[in-house]
C-alpha positions as CSV (number, residue, x, y, z in Angstrom):
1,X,77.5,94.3,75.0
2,X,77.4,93.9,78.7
3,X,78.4,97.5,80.7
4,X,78.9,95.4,84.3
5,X,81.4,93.3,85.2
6,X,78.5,90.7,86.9
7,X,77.0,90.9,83.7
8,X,80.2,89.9,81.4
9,X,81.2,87.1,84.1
10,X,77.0,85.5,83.2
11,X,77.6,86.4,79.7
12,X,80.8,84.3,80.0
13,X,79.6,81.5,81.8
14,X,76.6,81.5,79.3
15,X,79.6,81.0,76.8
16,X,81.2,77.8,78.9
17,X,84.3,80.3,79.2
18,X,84.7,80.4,83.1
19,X,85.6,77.9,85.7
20,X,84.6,78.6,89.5
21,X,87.0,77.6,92.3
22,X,84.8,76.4,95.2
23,X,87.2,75.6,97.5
24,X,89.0,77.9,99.8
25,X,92.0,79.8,98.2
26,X,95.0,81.3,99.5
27,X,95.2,85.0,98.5
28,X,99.3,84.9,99.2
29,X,100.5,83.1,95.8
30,X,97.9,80.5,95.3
31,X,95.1,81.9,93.4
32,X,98.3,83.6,90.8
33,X,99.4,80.1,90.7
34,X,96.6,78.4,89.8
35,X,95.6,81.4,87.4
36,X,99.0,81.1,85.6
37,X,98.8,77.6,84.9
38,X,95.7,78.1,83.5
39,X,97.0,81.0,81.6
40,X,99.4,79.0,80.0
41,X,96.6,76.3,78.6
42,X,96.0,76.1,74.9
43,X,93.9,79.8,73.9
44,X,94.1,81.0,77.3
45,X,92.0,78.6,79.2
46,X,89.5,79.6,81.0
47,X,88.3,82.6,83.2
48,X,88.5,81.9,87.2
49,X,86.1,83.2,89.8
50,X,87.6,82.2,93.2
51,X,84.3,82.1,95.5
52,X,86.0,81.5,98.9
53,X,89.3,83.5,99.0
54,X,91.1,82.7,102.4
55,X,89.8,85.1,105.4
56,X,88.0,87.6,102.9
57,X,84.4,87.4,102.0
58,X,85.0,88.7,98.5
59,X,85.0,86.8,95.4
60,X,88.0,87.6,92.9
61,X,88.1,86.9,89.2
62,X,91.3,86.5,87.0
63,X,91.8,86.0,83.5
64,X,88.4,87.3,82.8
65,X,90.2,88.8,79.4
66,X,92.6,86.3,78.8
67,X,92.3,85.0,75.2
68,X,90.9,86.2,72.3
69,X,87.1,85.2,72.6
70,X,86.6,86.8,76.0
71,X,88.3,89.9,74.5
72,X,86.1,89.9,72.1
73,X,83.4,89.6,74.1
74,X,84.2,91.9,76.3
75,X,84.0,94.4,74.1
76,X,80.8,93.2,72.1
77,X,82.2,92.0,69.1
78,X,83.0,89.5,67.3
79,X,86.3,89.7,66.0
80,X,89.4,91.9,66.3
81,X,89.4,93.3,63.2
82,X,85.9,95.3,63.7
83,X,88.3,97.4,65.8
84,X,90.4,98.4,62.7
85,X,86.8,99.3,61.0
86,X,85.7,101.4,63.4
87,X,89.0,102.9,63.5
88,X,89.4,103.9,59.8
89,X,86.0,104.8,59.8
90,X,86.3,107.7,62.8
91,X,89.7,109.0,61.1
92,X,88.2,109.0,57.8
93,X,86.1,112.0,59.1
94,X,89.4,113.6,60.3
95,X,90.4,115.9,58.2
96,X,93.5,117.4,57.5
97,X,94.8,113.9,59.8
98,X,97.3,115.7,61.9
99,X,98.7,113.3,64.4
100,X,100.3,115.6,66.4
101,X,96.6,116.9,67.5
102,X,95.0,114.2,66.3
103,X,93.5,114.2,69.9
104,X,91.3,117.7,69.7
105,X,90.8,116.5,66.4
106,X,88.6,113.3,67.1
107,X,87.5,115.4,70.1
108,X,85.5,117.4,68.3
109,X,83.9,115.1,66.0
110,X,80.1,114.8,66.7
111,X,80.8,110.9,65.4
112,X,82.5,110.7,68.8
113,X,81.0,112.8,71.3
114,X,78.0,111.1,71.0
115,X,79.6,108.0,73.4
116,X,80.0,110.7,76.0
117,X,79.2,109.1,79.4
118,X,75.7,109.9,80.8
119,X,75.4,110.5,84.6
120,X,73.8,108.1,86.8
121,X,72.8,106.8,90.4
122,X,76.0,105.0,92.0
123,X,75.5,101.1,92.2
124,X,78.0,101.6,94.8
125,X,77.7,103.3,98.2
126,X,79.3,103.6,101.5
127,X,79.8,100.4,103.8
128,X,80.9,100.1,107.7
129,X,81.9,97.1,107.3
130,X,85.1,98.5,105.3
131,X,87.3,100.6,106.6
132,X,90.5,99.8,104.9
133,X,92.2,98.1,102.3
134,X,93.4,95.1,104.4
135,X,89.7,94.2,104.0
136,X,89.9,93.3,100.2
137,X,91.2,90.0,98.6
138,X,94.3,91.4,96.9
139,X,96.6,89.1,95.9
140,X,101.0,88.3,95.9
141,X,101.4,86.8,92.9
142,X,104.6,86.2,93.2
143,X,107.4,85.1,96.1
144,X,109.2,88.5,95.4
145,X,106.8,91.2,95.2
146,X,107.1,94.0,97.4
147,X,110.0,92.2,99.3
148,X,111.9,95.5,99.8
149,X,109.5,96.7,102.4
150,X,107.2,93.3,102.8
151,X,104.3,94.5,101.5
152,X,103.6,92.1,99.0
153,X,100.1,92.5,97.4
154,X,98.9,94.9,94.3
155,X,95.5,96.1,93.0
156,X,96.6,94.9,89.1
157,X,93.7,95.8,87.8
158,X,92.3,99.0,89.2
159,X,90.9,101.9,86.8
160,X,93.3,104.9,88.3
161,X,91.6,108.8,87.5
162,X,93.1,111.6,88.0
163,X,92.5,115.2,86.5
164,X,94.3,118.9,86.0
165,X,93.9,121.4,88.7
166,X,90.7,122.7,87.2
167,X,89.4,119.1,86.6
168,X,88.7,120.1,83.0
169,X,90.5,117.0,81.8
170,X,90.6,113.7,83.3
171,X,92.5,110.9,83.0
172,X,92.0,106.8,83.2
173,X,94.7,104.3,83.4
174,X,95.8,101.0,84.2
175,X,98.6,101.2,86.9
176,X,99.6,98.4,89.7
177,X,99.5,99.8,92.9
178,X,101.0,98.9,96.1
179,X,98.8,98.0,99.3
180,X,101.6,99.8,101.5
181,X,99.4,100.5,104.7
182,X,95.8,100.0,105.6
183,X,94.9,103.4,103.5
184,X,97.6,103.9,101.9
185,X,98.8,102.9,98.0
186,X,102.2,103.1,96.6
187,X,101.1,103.8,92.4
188,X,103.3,103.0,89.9
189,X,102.7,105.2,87.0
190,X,105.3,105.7,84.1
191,X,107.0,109.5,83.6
192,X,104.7,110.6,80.7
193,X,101.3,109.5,81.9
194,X,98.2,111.0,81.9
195,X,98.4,110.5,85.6
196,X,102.1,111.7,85.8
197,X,101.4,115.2,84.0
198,X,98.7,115.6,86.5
199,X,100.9,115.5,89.4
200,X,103.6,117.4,87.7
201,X,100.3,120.7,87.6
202,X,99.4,119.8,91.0
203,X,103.1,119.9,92.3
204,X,103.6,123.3,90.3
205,X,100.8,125.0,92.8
206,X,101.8,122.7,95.6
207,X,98.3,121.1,95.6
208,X,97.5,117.7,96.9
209,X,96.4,115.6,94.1
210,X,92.2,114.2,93.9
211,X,92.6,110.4,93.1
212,X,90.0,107.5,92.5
213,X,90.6,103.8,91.4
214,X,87.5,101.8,90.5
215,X,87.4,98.4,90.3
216,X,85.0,96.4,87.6
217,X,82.7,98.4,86.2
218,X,82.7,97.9,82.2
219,X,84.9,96.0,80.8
220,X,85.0,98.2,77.6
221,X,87.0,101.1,80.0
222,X,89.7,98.3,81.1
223,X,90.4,97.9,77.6
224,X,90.5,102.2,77.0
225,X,92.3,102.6,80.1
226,X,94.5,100.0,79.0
227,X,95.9,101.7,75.3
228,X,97.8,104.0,74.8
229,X,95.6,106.8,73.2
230,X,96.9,109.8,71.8
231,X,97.1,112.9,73.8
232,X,94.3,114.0,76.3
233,X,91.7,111.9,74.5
234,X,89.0,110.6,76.7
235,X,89.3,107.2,78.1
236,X,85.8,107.0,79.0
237,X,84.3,108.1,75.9
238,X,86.4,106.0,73.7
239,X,85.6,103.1,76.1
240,X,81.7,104.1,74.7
241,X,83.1,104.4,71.5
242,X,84.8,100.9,71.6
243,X,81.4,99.3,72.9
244,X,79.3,101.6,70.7
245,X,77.2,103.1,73.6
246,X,78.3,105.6,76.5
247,X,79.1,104.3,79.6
248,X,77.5,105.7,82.6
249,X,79.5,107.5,85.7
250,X,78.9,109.3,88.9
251,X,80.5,111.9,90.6
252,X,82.6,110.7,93.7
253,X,81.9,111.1,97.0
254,X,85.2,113.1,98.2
255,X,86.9,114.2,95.0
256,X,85.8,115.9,91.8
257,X,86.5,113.0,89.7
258,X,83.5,111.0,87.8
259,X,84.2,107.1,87.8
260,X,82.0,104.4,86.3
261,X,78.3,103.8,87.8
262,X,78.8,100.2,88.1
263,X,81.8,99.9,89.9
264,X,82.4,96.9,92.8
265,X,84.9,99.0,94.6
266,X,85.6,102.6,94.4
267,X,88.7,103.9,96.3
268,X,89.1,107.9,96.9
269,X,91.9,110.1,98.2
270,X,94.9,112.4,97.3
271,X,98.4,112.0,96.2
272,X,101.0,114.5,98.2
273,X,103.3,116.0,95.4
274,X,107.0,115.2,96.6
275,X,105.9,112.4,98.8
276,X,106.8,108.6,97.2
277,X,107.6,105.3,98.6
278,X,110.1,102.5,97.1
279,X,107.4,100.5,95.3
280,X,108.3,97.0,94.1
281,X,110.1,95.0,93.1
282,X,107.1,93.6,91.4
283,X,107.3,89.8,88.9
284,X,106.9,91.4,85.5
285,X,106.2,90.6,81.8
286,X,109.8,90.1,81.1
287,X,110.4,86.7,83.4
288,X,112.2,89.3,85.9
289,X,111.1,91.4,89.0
290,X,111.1,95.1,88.0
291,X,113.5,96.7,90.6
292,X,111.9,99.0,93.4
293,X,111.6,102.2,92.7
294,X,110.3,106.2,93.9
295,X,106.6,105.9,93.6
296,X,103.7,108.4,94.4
297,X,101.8,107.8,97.2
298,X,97.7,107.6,97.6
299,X,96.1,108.3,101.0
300,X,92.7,106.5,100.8
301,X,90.3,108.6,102.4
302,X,87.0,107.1,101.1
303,X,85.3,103.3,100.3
304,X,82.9,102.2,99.0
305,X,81.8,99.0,97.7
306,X,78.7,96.9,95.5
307,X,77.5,94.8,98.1
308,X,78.6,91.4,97.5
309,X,81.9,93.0,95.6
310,X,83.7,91.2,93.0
311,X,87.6,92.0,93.0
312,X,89.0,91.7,89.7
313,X,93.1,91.2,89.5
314,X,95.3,90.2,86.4
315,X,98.2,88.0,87.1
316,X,101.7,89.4,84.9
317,X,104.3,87.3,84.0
318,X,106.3,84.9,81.7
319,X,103.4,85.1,78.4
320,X,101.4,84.5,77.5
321,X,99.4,85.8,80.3
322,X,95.8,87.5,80.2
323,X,97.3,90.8,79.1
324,X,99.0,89.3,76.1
325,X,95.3,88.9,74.9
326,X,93.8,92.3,75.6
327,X,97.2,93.7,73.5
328,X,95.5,92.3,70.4
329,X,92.2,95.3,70.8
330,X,95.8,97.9,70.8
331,X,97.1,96.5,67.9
332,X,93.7,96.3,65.7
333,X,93.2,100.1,67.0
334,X,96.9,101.3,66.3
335,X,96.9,100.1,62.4
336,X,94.3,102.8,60.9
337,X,96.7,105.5,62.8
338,X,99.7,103.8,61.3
339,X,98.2,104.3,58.1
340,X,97.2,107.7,58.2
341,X,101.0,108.0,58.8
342,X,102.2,105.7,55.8
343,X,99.5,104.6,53.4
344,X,102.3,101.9,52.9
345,X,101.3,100.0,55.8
346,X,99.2,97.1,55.3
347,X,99.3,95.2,58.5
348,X,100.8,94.8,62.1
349,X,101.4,92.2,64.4
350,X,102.5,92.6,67.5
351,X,103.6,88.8,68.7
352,X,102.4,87.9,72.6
353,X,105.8,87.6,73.5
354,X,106.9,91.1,72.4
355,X,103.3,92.9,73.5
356,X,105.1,95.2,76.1
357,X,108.6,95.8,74.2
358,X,106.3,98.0,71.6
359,X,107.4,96.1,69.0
360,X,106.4,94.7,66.0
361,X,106.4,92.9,62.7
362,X,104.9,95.2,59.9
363,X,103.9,94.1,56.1
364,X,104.4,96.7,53.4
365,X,102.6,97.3,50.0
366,X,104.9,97.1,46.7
367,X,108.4,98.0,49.5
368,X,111.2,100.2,47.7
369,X,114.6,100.4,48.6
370,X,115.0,103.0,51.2
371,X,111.0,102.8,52.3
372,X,112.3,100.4,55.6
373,X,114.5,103.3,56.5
374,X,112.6,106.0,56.4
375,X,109.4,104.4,57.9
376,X,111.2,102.8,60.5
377,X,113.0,106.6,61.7
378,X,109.4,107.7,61.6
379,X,107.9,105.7,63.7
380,X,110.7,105.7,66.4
381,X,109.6,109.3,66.7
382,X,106.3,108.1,67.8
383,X,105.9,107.4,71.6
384,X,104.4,104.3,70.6
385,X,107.4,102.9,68.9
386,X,109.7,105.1,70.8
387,X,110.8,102.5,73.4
388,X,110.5,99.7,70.9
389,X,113.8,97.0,70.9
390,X,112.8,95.5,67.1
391,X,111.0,96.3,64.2
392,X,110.5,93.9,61.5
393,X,109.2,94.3,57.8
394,X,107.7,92.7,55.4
395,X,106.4,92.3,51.8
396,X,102.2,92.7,51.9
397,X,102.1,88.7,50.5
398,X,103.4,87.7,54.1
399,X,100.9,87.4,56.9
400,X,102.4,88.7,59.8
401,X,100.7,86.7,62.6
402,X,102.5,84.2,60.9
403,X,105.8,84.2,63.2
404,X,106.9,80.9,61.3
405,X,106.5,82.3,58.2
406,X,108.1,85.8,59.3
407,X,111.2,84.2,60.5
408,X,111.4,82.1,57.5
409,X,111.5,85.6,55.2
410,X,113.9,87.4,57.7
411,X,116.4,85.1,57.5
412,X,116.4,84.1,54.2
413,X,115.9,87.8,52.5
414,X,118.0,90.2,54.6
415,X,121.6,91.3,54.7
416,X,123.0,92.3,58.4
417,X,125.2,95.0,55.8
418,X,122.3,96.3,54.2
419,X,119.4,95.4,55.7
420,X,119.5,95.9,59.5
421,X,119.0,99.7,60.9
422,X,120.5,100.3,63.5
423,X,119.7,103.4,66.0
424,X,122.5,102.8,68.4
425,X,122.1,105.6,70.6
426,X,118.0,104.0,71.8
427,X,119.1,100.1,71.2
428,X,116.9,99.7,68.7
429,X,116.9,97.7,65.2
430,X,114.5,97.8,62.6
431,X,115.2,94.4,59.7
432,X,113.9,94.9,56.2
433,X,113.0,91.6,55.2
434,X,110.8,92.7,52.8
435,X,113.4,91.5,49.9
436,X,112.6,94.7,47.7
437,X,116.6,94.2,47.0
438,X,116.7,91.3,45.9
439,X,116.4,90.5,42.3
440,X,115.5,86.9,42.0
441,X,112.1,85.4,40.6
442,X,109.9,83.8,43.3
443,X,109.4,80.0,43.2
444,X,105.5,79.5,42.2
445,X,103.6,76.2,40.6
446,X,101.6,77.3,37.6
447,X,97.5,76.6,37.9
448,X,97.8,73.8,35.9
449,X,100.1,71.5,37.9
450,X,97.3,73.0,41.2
451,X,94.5,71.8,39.8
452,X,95.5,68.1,38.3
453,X,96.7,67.2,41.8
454,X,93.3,68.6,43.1
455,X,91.5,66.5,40.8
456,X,93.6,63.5,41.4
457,X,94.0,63.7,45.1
458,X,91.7,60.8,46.1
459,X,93.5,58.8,43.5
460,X,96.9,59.0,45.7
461,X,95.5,57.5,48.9
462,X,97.3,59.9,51.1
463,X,95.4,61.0,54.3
């Protein structure tokens, strides 16, 4: 496993999985051009490391995690499902499973404290040579962004950490943020955040708000900071726990916050509770901008930089994009929790296009009539499915990456009268297609006719 971003962009060159652009590269539009087109290629393409980024003398790299190899890779595996594994494994040694503090409870398991971080000496360090944020390569990726004020470039991929008053817990996630001003950041953070519940403590005492955003680092803590983890569980450890080895941090210069070792860039400063800015809009996932909106607001008040700094960004849009990818290391680590839930459960599938609508298509063992029903109510009680637009189940025969397949069942095997559930008052639908009403024997060829045509198939002359 690599634990530097340097080190993962060898390892994937090593693998013939990046490209380097040479030539010189507009930061306004042009590099997210060229990285969605790329996107768009058969598996994802390739990763890009833009060398000579128009009036900055800092590389950037896109699409580093976009397909399922590099995801894999980032996280030193080799496939997907060693996720679930690892997954099942750690809950196995929960015990009673109690999701609704399931986040103490794998907390205190020595199986997971042991990828605690260690502490380390900073690869980063203080540099004259930057003094704000207009000196980094970060990009507009597209013609709209930030046109209500006309600042159009975001940090995409920046680790954001934040902590309670007492810094006894602290937070990691993956927020776009707003260049706004030469030290300032406009962060778009979602209601019930990590980072949001923060603020909401720090406004209660009418305290200013420590803030870091790393960028690079290990690639493992993208990924953590990335999901959607239960509770107050550790982003950091469970990025060791995802790599199988504890990552290593440092304490900040400025703020009580500890952020990765290996970091390119390290950004510090404060957030001043009642203080936003209309942030946006911003070219989403959906194929539309998401509008502008109030947004908290980050004073930088400290830089400091890798010498030689790579700037890794992530380009959202129409999928599948990069992040489409990275959703499939959620999915593999949702199912064992899923499970604990409804021992049902045999699978998920959470199709690229649907990745950020939390929805999904989920495969049932031996499905009984009402069993859609009362799995589907559950899980929209679950933040994860809370906000989800469609659920769709299945029988356990049906693969459920299989969207051809899927579609084929749905329509065929549900009734809109009986077998759509509707929760009107959210917009959401769950569709048992699972066909455990129906009473009509399955089509099948017996063994015998299987194996003559085996045996015979050279004699047909078919290609």
């Amino acid at each position: 496993m690599q634990h530097d971003l340097r080190l993962f962009i060898a390892l994937l060159q090593e693998e013939s999985e990046l490209s380097t652009v040479s030539v010189e590269v507009d930061t306004k539009l042009e590099i997210a051009a060229v990285t969605d087109r790329i996107c768009k290629q058969p598996d994802g393409g390739k990763a890009l490391l833009f060398l000579r980024p128009k009036g900055y003398d800092f590389a950037v790299a896109t699409n580093l995690f976009g397909s399922y190899k590099r995801s894999s890779l980032a996280l030193g595996i080799k496939n997907m499902g060693q996720l679930t594994d690892k997954m099942t494994d750690l809950l196995h040694l929960v015990y009673p499973f109690n999701l609704q503090n399931i986040d103490t409870q794998i907390s205190n398991l020595a199986e997971f404290n042991k990828f605690k971080p260690f502490h380390s000496k900073p690869l980063w360090e203080k540099d004259k040579t930057v003094s704000t944020l207009y000196d980094f390569p970060f990009l507009q990726n597209w013609n709209g962004d930030g046109s209500n004020s006309g600042n159009p470039r975001y940090i995409t991929l920046g680790e954001i950490f934040t902590a309670n008053p007492d810094s006894s817990t602290q937070n990691c996630g993956i927020y776009r943020a707003q260049v706004i001003g030469a030290n300032q950041l406009a962060i778009h953070w979602g209601k019930n955040s990590g980072a949001a519940c923060h603020l909401t403590l720090h406004e209660k005492l009418n305290k200013n708000m420590p803030v870091a955003i790393t960028l690079g680092g290990d690639p493992s803590l993208i990924f953590s900071a990335m999901m959607p983890l239960p509770g107050n569980l550790d982003e950091v450890t469970f990025a060791g726990f995802l790599q199988n080895l504890p990552l290593n941090v440092s304490p900040c210069h400025t703020t009580p916050l500890y952020v990765p070792s290996t970091a390119e860039v390290l950004l510090e400063g404060f957030v001043v509770p009642g203080e936003s800015f209309n942030e946006g809009p911003f070219g989403n996932y959906t194929g539309h901008y998401a509008p502008t909106g109030p947004a908290p607001v980050m004073h930088i008040t400290s830089i400091s930089i890798r010498p030689d700094a790579i700037i890794p960004s992530t380009i959202v849009g129409v999928p599948p994009m990069e992040d489409s990818w990275m959703a499939n290391a959620w999915e593999r680590i949702l199912l064992p929790f899923l499970q604990k839930i409804h021992p049902e459960i045999i699978n998920i599938h959470i199709p690229i296009q649907w990745s950020f609508h939390k929805s999904a298509i989920i495969s049932l063992e031996s499905p009984l009539p009402g069993m859609v029903r009362e799995i589907s109510s559950n899980l929209w009680k679950l933040s994860w499915f809370a906000n989800s637009k469609i659920l769709i189940f299945v029988s356990s025969e049906i693969p459920v990456e299989q969207s051809g397949t899927v579609s084929w069942k749905a329509i065929n095997e549900f009734n809109p009268r009986h077998d759509m559930i509707i929760n009107a008052d959210n917009n959401r639908i769950a569709v048992d297609a699972t066909g455990c009403r129906l009473q009509k024997p399955s089509i099948q060829r017996g063994g015998d006719i299987d194996s003559l045509i085996s045996n015979r198939w050279s004699e047909y002359g078919l290609a």
